[in-house]
C-alpha positions as CSV (number, residue, x, y, z in Angstrom):
1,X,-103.9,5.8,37.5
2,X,-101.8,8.8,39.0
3,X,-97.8,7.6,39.6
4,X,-98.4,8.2,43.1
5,X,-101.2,5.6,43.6
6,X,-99.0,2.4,43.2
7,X,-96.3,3.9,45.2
8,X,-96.0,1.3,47.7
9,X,-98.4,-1.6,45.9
10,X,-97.5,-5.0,46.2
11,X,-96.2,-6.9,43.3
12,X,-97.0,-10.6,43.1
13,X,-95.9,-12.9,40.0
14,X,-98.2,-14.9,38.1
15,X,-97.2,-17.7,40.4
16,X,-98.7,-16.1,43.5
17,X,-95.1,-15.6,45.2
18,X,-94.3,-12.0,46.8
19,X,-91.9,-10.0,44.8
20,X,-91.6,-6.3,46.8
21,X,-93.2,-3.2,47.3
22,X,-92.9,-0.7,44.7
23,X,-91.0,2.3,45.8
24,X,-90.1,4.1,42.3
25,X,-90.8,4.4,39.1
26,X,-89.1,5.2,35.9
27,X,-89.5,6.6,33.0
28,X,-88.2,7.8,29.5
29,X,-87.9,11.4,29.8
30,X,-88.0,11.6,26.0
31,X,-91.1,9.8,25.3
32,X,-92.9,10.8,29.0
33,X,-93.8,7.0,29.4
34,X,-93.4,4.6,32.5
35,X,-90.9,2.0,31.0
36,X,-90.6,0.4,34.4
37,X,-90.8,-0.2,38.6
38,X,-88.3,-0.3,41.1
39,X,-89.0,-2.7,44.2
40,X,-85.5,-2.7,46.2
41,X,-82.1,-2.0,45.9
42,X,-79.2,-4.2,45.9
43,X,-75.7,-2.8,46.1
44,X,-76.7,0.8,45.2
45,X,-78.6,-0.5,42.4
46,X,-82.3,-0.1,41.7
47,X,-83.9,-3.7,41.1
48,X,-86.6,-3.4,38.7
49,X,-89.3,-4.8,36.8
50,X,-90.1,-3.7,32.7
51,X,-93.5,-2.2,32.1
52,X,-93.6,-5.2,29.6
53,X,-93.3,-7.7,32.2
54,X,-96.5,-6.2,34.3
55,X,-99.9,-8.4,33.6
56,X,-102.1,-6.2,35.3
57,X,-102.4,-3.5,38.1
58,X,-105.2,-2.7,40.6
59,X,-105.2,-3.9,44.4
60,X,-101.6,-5.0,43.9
61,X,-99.6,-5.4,40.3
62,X,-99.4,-8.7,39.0
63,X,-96.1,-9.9,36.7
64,X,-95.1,-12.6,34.8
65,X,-92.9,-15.0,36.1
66,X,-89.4,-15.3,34.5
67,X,-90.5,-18.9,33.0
68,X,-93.9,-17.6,31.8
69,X,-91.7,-14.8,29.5
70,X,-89.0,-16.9,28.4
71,X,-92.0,-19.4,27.0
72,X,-93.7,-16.2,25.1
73,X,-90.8,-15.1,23.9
């Protein structure tokens, strides 16, 4: 999937609530890899979501929920 495909997707959580729209991406210029997604800003800084906490992606992204990763972890 091209970068410029999930611009805009919707992220959900595992629990079905609405998180944001995806409007960036970033990524480790070292190792050329996403490492995460941006969804909003909140006082001129990025809030964003670890490529580790994404479940799946396809219509919209799916993540786990904060209580879902503390329980794995």
């Amino acid at each position: 999937m091209r970068l410029s495909e999930i611009h805009g997707m919707r992220i959900y959580s595992d629990r079905a609530h609405f998180i944001g729209t995806i409007d960036d991406t970033i990524i480790d210029d070292k190792e050329g890899m996403v490492v995460g997604l941006v969804f909003g800003r909140k006082e001129g800084k990025a809030i964003s979501i670890p490529y580790s906490g994404l479940m799946a992606i396809g219509d919209i992204v799916l993540v786990y929920s904060k209580k879902t990763e503390q329980a794995g972890a």
